[in-house]
Phi, psi and omega in degrees: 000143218257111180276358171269350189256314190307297211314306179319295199290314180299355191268321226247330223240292184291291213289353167060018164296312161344299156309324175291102214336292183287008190312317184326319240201346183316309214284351185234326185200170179204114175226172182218093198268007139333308236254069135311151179188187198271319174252131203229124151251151169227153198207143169283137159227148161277111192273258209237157171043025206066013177304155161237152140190177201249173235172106158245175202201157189264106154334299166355289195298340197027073197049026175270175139331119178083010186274336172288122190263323178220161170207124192223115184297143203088186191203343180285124203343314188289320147292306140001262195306347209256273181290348187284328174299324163305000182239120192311127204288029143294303164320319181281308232266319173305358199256138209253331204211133143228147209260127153242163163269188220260010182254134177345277205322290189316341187245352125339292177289007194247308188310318201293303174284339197225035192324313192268009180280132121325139168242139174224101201287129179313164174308317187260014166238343151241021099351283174298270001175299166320307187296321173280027195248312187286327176326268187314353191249313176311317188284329188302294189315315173294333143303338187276326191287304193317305182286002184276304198282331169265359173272282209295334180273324162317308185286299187282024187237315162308329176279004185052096135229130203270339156241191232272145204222105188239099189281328184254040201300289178338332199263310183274127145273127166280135176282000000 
């Protein structure tokens, strides 16, 4: 079966799209204030060709069915915070938690939409943030042994003395 003919009939045939209410408007937003719930995450995502958009989702479901709540194309707050505002702030107002990065927007767009929410920065952006803290103290120490290893190969070479100076012999096998 020809899969470009398949994907057209389910599109124009099966799939009731045609029918469908946000169809107008899908292409900029979507939201489902059905799928709401008391812990909420939001997040940037890049889908295909760099499109970004931000993308909030009910933890509950754990990416299953009913876990999306919003899809909004962009990233910028002020649009963002416009549709996330289209779902009645009794609903918003129920939400306890919501999960984020470390970026202005997002945490712009949690206050605006989710006043009464804890905000809570994800696991894996202060993870990265760590690594990039031990990172940076690993490369400082390894310049200080370079500079060590290299004042000592200076005196000895200034003391005329011919052997070899291993400051890190641990790290080196000697021959």
């Amino acid at each position: 079966m020809n899969g470009k003919k398949l994907q057209r009939q389910y599109k124009k045939h099966l799939s009731s799209f045609n029918t469908w209410a946000p169809r107008e408007h899908a292409h900029q937003w979507i939201v489902y204030p059905e799928n709401m719930g008391t812990h909420l995450s939001i997040d940037e995502v890049a889908l295909s060709q760099g499109e970004l958009y931000t993308i909030v989702t009910n933890k509950k479901f754990k990416g299953k069915q009913g876990c999306l709540v919003a899809i909004v194309a962009g990233t910028k707050a002020e649009k963002v915070i416009e549709h996330i505002c289209k779902i009645d702030y009794k609903k918003r107002a129920c939400v306890q938690e919501i999960t984020l990065d470390m970026a202005n927007s997002m945490k712009l767009i949690a206050k605006k939409c989710f006043s009464r929410a804890i905000q809570i920065t994800d696991r894996f952006h202060v993870q990265k943030s760590a690594l990039e803290a031990m990172q940076e103290i690993r490369i400082k120490h390894r310049w200080e042994a370079m500079d060590i290893e290299n004042q000592l190969i200076m005196q000895a070479k200034r003391e005329n003395r011919t052997e070899h100076i291993y400051p890190n012999s641990y790290l080196m096998e000697i021959p």
